[in-house]
C-alpha positions in Angstrom: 197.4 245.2 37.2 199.0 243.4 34.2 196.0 241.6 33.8 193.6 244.7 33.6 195.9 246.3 31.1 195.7 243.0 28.7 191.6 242.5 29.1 191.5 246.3 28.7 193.7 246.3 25.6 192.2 243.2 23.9 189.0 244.8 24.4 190.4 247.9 22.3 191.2 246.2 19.9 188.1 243.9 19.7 186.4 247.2 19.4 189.0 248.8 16.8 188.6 245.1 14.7 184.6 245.2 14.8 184.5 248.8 14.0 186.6 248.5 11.0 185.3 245.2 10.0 181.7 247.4 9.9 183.3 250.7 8.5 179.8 252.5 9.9 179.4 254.3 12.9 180.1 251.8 16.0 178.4 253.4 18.4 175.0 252.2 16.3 176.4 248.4 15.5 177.3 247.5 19.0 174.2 246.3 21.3 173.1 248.6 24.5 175.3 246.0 26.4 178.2 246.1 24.3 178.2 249.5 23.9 178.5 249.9 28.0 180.8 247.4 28.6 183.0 249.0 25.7 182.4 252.4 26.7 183.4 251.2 30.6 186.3 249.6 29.1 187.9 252.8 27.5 187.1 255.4 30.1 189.8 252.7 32.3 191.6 252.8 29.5 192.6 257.1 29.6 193.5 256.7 32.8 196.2 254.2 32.3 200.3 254.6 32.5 200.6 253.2 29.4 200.5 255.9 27.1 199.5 253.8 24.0 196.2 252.3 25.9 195.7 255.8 26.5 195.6 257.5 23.6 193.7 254.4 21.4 191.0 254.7 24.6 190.5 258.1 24.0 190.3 257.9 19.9 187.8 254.9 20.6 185.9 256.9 22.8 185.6 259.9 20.2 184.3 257.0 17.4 181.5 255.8 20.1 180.6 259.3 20.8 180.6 258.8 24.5 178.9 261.6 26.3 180.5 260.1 29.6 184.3 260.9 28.2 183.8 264.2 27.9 184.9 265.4 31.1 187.4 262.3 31.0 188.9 263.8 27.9 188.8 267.7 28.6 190.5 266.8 31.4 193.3 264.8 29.6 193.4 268.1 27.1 194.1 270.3 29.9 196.4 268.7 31.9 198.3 265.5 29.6 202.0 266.4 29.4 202.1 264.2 26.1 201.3 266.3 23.1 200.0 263.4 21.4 197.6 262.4 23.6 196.0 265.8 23.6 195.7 266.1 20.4 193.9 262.8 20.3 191.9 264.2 23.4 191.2 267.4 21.2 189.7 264.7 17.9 187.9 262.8 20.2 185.6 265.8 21.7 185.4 267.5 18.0 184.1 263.6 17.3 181.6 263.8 20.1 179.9 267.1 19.5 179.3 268.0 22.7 179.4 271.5 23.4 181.6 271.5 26.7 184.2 269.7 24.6 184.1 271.0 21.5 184.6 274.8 23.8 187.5 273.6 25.3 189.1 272.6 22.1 188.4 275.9 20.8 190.3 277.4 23.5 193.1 274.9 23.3 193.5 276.9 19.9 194.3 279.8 21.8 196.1 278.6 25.0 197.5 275.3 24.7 201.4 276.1 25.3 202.4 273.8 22.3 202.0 275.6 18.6 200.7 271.4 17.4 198.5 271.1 19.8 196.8 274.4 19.2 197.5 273.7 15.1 195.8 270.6 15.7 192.8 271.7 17.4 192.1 274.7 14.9 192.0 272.1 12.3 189.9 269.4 14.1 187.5 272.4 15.1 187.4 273.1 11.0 186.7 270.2 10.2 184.5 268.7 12.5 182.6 271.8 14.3 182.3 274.8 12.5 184.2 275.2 8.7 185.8 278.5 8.2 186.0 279.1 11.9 190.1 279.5 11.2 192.0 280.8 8.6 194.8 279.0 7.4 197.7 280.2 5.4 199.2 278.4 2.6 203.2 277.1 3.4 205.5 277.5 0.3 206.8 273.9 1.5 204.7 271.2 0.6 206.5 269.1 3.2 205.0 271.4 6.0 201.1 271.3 6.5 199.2 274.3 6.3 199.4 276.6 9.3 196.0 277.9 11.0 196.5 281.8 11.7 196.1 282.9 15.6 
């Protein structure tokens, strides 16, 4: 088990070095081969205990643009009891495009019991899917990020 976790986190970061060592799109730079083995690689990855293979599996997966994590990732949106790694599940799918994902973040919005989740995936959806799809109102204190409105 150990030894899954280390092969599956070196090949994280492998990807995360070779992706920022490129700065382009990764899923376009790695070869059909790589890009499966990687892609393999990180859907193990979301499953894991450890919550910090987790969550860099699923941002990984959002910069490949795996169509196969998308039920992987909706999944971890839904039902993750760590905000954190929802909100990464909810980048990763605005990443992605796809339109199963990309609905399920717009009803994270509206459902997600956590008010950063659901601030989080109002602004992903802005940025990444459809601008001006939320309004956000301006916070007097800088310190505090804008808020999106329900």
């Amino acid at each position: 088990m150990k030894a899954t976790m280390s092969i599956l986190a070196a090949a994280a970061l492998i990807i995360a070095a070779t992706t920022a060592a490129a700065a382009s799109d990764p899923s376009t730079t790695l070869t059909a081969e790589q890009y499966a083995r990687a892609e393999q690689n990180l859907l193990i990855g979301i499953e894991s205990d450890n919550q910090g293979l987790k969550e860099s599996s699923a941002y990984m997966l959002g910069e490949l643009k795996s169509s196969r994590a998308v039920i992987p990732l909706m999944k971890m949106l839904r039902t993750d009891d760590q905000e954190s790694a929802r909100i990464v599940a909810a980048l990763s799918l605005c990443r992605i495009g796809d339109a199963r994902g990309v609905y399920a973040v717009k009803r994270a919005t509206q459902f997600d019991g956590s008010e950063r989740v659901a601030q989080r995936c109002a602004w992903f959806y802005n940025e990444y899917v459809q601008a001006g799809a939320f309004e956000f109102a301006a916070v007097e204190t800088p310190d505090i990020p804008n808020m999106a409105t329900r």
